[in-house]
VONUTI-981400 format. One record per residue (C-alpha): z, x, y; residue in one letter. Coordinates in steps of 0.2 Angstrom, whole numbers, plus 2048, in hexadecimal, padded with zeros to 3 digits. Layout:
<recs>
ZXYA...
</recs>
This chain:
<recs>
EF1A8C31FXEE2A86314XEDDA93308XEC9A90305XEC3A982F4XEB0A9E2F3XEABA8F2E8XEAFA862F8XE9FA7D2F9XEA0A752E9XEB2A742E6XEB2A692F7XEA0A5F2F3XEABA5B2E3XEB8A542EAXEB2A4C2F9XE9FA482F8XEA2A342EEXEA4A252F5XEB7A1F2FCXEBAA0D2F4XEB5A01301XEAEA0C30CXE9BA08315XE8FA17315XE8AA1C325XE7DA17330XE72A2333AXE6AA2034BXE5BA2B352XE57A29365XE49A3736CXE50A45369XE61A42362XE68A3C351XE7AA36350XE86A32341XE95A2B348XEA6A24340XEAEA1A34CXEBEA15343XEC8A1C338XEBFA19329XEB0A1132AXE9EA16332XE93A0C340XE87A0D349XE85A1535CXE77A15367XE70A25369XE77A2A37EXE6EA3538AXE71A47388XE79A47399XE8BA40392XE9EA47394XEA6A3B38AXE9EA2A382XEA4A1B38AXEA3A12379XEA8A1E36EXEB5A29378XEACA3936FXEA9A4937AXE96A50379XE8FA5E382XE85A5B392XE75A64390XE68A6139EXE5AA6039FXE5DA5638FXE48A5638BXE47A67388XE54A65379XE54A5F368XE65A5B364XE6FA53350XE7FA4F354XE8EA49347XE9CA3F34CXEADA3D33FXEBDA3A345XEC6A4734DXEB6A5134DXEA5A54350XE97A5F350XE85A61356XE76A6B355XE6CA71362XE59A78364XE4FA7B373XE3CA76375XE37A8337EXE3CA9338AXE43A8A39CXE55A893A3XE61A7F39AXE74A7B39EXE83A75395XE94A6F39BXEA3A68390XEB3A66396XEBCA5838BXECEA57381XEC8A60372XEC7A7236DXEB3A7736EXEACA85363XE99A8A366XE8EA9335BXE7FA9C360XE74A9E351XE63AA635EXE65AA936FXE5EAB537DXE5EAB3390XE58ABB39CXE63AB33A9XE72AA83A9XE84AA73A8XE91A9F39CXEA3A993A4XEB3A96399XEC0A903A4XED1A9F3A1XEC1AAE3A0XEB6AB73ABXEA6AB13ABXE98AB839FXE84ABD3A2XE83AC3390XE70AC238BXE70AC3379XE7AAB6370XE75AB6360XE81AB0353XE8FAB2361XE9CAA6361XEA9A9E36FXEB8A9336CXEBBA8837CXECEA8137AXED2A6F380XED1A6D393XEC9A7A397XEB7A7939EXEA8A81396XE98A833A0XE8AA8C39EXE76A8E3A3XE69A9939BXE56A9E3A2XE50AA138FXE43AAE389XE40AA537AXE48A93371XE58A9336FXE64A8A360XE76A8835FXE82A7B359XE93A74363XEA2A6F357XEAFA67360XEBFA5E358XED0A5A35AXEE0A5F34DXEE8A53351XEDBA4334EXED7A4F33BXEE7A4A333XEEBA5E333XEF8A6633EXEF7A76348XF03A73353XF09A84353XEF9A8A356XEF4A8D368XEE1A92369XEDCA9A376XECBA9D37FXEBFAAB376XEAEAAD37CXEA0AB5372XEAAABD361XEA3ABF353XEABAB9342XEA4ABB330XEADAAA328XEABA9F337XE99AA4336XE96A9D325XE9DA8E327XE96A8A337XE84A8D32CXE8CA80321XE8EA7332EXE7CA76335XE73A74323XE7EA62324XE79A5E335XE65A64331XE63A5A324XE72A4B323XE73A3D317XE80A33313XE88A3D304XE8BA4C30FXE99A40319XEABA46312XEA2A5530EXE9FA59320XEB1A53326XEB7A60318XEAEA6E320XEB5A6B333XEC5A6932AXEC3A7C322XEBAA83334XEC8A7C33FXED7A86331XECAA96334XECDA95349XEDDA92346XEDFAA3339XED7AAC347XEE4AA9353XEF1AAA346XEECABB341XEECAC334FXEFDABC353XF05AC4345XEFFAD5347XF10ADB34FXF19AD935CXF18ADB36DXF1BAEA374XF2AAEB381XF20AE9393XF0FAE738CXF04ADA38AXF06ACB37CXEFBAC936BXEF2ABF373XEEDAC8383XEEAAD7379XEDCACB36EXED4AC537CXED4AD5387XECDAE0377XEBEAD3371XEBAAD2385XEBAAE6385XEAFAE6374XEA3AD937AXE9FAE138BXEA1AF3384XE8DAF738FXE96AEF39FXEA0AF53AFXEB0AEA3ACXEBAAE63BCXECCAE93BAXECCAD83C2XEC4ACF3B4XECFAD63A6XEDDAD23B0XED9AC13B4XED6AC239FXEE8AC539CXEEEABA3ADXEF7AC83B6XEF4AD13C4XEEBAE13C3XEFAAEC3C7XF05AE53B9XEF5AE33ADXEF2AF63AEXF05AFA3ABXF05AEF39CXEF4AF2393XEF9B05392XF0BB0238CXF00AF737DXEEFB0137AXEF6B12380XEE8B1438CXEE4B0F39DXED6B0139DXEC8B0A3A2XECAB17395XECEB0C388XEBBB0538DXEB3B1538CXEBEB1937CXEB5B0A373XEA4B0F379XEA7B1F370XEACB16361XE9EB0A362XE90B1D363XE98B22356XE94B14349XE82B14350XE7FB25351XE85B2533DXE78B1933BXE6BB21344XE5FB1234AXE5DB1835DXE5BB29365XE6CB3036DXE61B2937EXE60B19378XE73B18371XE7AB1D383XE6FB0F38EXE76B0037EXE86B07383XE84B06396XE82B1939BXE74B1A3A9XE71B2C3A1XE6FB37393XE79B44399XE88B3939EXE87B3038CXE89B42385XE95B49393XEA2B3A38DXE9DB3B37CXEA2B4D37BXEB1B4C384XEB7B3F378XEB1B48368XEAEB5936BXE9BB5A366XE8DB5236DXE86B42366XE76B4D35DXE83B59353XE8EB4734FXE81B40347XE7DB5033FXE8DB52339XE8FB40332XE7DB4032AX
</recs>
């Protein structure tokens, strides 16, 4: 596993970002709406026509690319290196847009602003999604699976689409299965992602090897995600795997104001219901819905030490129709009401 230290910027502009012996600079091609750097062979740059924003894979190329439609209401910089690429995306204005990729590389989209006030995203192996705000969320779409999702947006919307392939990156993580995640959160991929989109805002032909160097450290940062939560122990007799226990709990965390069907976190986990209940209690010690009303609790608590909201306000954020039920289940879990907790904490 790659071990980044802090001075990663300039440690990595150091020893990539000079010129490789007998290597052509890039060319870069703007068409409308969209800018492309592209490296077609192994180690030397050409130029590609800019394509149309509706494309699954370039004919020419053999690079998958979002399909965004209807391409004019987009602005789009895109980056293309062997075994990776990466491109940033920006509305021109509030309307309905829709992406699709479905392609045989691992997709990770970053939501830097984003506010809906319709739509639905679709990750092939998860429930479907009507998450409004996605601000600074992040999905991981694995290879094969299909990724498709539309938004009516309340105001312009940016995010950037980095999709590569280990195997084509001279790096292997073939012990590393990854597996779909939709709308995490993640402190480290965050920053490097920031990285990326400085490069891609504002490319010239230095930033090259400098780029390539940052997919490289993003790709070992999804791969420590999946790692990590692999080695946290092992599976408990008849309950669930690491990895259904991940991808259940981060579902339960980012729908905590929603009623979850038992349906839907089974169809997480890829059991039936009668054998998903059995083995989420034998793993979180709780049945499912509990569990959810448990981490509702939790969630009151740290905003009810922070004090922003009124206790009204904190019960409809975490789904409760009323005041009385948020306090009625708050109590129950606690033994005080959410006015005297955050008395007592203050």
């Amino acid at each position: 596993m790659l071990k980044v230290s802090p001075t990663v910027d300039a440690e990595l502009c150091a020893l990539f970002d000079r010129p490789i012996s007998g290597q052509s600079r890039p060319d870069r091609t703007t068409a409308g709406n969209q800018s492309i750097w592209t490296d077609s062979q192994r180690r030397g740059w050409s130029r590609r026509p800019a394509e149309s924003s509706f494309i699954g894979q370039s004919a020419d190329m053999g690079h998958p690319t979002i399909q965004v439609s209807p391409s004019q209401l987009a602005k789009r910089h895109s980056v293309i290196l062997r075994g990776m690429g990466a491109e940033f995306l920006q509305s021109k204005s509030p309307g309905r847009l829709e992406y699709r990729f479905h392609a045989p590389r691992h997709l990770l989209v970053a939501y830097e602003q984003g506010s809906r006030r319709e739509g639905e995203t679709f990750m092939e192996g998860l429930p479907r999604s009507a998450r409004r705000d996605l601000t600074r969320k992040l999905a991981l779409v694995p290879a094969g699976h299909e990724y498709h999702e539309w938004h009516e947006l309340n105001a312009p919307v940016r995010l950037m689409f980095f999709h590569f392939d280990p195997s084509e990156m001279t790096i292997d993580f073939s012990d590393t299965a990854f597996t779909p995640r939709l709308f995490f959160e993640d402190a480290t991929l965050w920053d490097t992602v920031l990285k990326l989109k400085r490069l891609l805002e504002a490319p010239t032909s230095n930033n090259r090897l400098y780029f390539e160097a940052l997919g490289i450290v993003l790709v070992h940062e999804l791969a420590r995600l999946d790692n990590s939560v692999d080695r946290v122990g092992p599976q408990v007799r008849g309950g669930l795997a690491a990895w259904q226990q991940r991808v259940i709990a981060a579902y339960i965390e980012e729908h905590l104001a929603e009623q979850i069907p038992l349906a839907s976190l089974a169809q997480l986990a890829r059991l039936s219901p009668y054998h998903f209940c059995r083995a989420f209690k034998q793993s979180f010690g709780l049945p499912p819905h509990r569990y959810h009303t448990k981490q509702r609790i939790e969630r009151a608590k740290v905003l009810l030490h922070r004090r922003p909201l009124s206790v009204t306000e904190i019960g409809m954020t975490l789904g409760f129709s009323e005041t009385s039920s948020f306090t009625a289940a708050f109590r129950k879990a606690t033994g005080l009401t959410p006015s005297n907790y955050h008395r007592s904490v203050a």
